[in-house]
N, C-alpha and C positions, 0 to 999 in steps of 0.2 A: 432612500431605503438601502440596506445595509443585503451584504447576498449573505442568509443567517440560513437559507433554507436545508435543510438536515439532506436533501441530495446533490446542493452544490459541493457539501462540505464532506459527502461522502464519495465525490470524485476529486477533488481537492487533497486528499489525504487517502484516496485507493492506491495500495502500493507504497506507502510510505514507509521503509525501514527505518529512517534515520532524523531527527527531529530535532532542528537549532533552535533555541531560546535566547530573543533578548531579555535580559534582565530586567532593568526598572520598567516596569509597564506591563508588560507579558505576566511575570512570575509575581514582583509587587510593586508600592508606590514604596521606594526608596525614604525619600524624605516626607515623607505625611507626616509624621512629626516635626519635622522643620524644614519647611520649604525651601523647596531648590533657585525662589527668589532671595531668600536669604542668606542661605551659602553663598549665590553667588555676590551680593552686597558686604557681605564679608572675605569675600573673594579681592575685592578692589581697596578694601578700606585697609587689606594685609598689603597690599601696594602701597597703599599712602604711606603706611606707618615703615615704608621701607624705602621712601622716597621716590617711590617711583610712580607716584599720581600720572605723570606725560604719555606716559606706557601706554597707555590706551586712549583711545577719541573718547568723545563727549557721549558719542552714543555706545560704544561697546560698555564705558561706565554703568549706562541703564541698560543693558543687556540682563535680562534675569534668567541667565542659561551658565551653571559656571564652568559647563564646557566648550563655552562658546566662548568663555574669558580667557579658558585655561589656552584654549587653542590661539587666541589672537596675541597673548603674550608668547609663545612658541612661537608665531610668525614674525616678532620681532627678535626675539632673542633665541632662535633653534639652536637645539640640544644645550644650555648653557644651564650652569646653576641653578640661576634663577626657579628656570623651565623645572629641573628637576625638583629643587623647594617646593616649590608653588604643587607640583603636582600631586607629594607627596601628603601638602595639607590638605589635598582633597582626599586624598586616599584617608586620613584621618575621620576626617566629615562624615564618607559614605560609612567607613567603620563605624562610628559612632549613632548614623542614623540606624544600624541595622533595629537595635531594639527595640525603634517605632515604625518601623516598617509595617506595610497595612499589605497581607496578602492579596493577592490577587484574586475573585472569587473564581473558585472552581479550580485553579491552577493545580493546586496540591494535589487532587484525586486525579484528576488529566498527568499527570505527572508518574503519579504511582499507575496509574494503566497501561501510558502507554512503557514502561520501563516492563510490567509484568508479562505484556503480549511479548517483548522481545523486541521491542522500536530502539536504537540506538541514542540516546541521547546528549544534549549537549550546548552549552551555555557561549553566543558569541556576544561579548556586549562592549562599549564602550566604557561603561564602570571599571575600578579594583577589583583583580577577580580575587583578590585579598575577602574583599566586603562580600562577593559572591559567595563565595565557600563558607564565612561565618554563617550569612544570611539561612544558606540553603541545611547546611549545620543545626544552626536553630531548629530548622521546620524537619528534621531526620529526613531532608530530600537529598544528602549529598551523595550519597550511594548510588542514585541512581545517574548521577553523570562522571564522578569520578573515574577518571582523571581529566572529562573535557570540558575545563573550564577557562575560556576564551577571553581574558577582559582587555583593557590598555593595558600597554606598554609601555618603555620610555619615549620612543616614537611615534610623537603626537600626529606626525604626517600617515598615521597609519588606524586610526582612529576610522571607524564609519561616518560615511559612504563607502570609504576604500573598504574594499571586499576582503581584509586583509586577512582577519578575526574567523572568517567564515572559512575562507581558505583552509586556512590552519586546522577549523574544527575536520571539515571534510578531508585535507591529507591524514589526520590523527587518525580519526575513525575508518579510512579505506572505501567512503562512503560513496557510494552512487550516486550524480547529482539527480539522473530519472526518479530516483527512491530516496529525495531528500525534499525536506518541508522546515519553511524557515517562519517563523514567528514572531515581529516587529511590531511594537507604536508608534513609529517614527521615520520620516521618508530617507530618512540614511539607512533605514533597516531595509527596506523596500528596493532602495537603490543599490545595496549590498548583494544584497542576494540576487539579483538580477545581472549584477556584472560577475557574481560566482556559479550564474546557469542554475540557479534551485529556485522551486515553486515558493511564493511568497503568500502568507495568510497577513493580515492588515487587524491589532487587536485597536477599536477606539472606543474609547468610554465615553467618547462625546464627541458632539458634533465639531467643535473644532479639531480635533486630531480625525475626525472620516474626512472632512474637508483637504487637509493636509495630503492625508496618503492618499487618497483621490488623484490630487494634482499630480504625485510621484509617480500616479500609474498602479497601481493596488487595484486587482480586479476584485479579490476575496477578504469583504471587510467581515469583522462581528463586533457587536457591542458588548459579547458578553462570550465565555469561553464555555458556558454550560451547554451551547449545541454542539461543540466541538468534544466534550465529552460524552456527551450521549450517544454520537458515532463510532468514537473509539471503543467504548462499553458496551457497543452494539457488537462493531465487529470482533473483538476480543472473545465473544458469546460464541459466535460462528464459527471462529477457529475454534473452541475449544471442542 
């Protein structure tokens, strides 16, 4: 069982000014139009045709994570050409996925709440925060975190887990980590925030990712973001 009950999630979020978002998962699925198994099979197949098939083991080959490609050729070749190329065709990709992106349910209105009450907001993600800002663009959510949009950099070593993204959001904003609430699908999001000292919510749409952030340590899962807005809508009520 997932902790969805509307009083954990209203001590969970008691006090929260300040609200980090990751991006694919949290906000939307990035590639639901074209799987982030296939980017990254095209990820390796843009290796081959650059000769560079050895670059990676047999298993990172079948790896269908293509930040998990992007980072293992980074470990071979840091900060070089290469790394940058390669990184920047991702950055292409996620651009290009933006306008199949499958929102996130409930995320949009959670979003436009918590920015009305006066919650701080703010996007740490390991995406292009290029792709982020179209994305959030599309859906007229960019106002409400402008200017704090967190993605990669050219410094692949700084990628989550590294708290690196988070940091950043929180010296940007001036944030309180006591009055800081961070929102992850993912146990590098989980682990992030935890080495950045801010409260972590766990978003899983299925049992294989509750299982995951389980294992990372994720006291507060949901499977769905609608009890989390019905809190926020609550207390927004109360303040007013």
């Amino acid at each position: 069982m997932l902790n969805e009950d509307a009083g954990g999630i209203r001590t969970l979020t008691s006090s929260v000014r300040f609200v980090l978002f990751d991006f694919d998962g949290p906000i939307c699925r990035l590639f639901a139009g074209l799987s982030a198994e296939r980017v990254a099979r095209d990820q390796v197949r843009w290796l081959e045709e650059h000769g560079l098939h050895g670059l990676l083991s047999e298993q990172e080959r079948e790896q269908p994570d293509p930040y998990a490609v992007l980072r293992a050729v980074d470990r071979r070749r840091p900060r070089s050409d290469l790394v940058a190329e390669l990184e920047e065709w991702l950055t292409q990709q996620e651009l290009n996925a933006v306008a199949s992106a499958w929102p996130t349910a409930y995320v949009d209105p959670l979003i436009r709440t918590w920015s009305a009450i006066g919650a701080h907001l703010a996007v740490t993600t390991n995406n292009s925060p290029r792709a982020v800002s179209r994305y959030l663009g599309s859906r007229d959510l960019l106002d409400c975190f402008v200017p704090h949009v967190y993605g990669r950099t050219q410094n692949l070593r700084l990628l989550k887990p590294h708290p690196h993204c988070v940091e950043r959001a929180l010296n940007a904003m001036g944030a309180d980590k006591g009055a800081t609430l961070m929102i992850g699908d993912a146990p590098s999001d989980c682990l992030a925030a935890r080495q950045a000292g801010v409260r972590f919510l766990g978003y899983a749409r299925n049992g294989r990712k509750a299982q995951l952030l389980r294992e990372a340590g994720a006291e507060f899962l949901v499977s769905s973001l609608e009890p989390v807005l019905k809190v926020v809508y609550a207390t927004g009520n109360r303040k007013a």
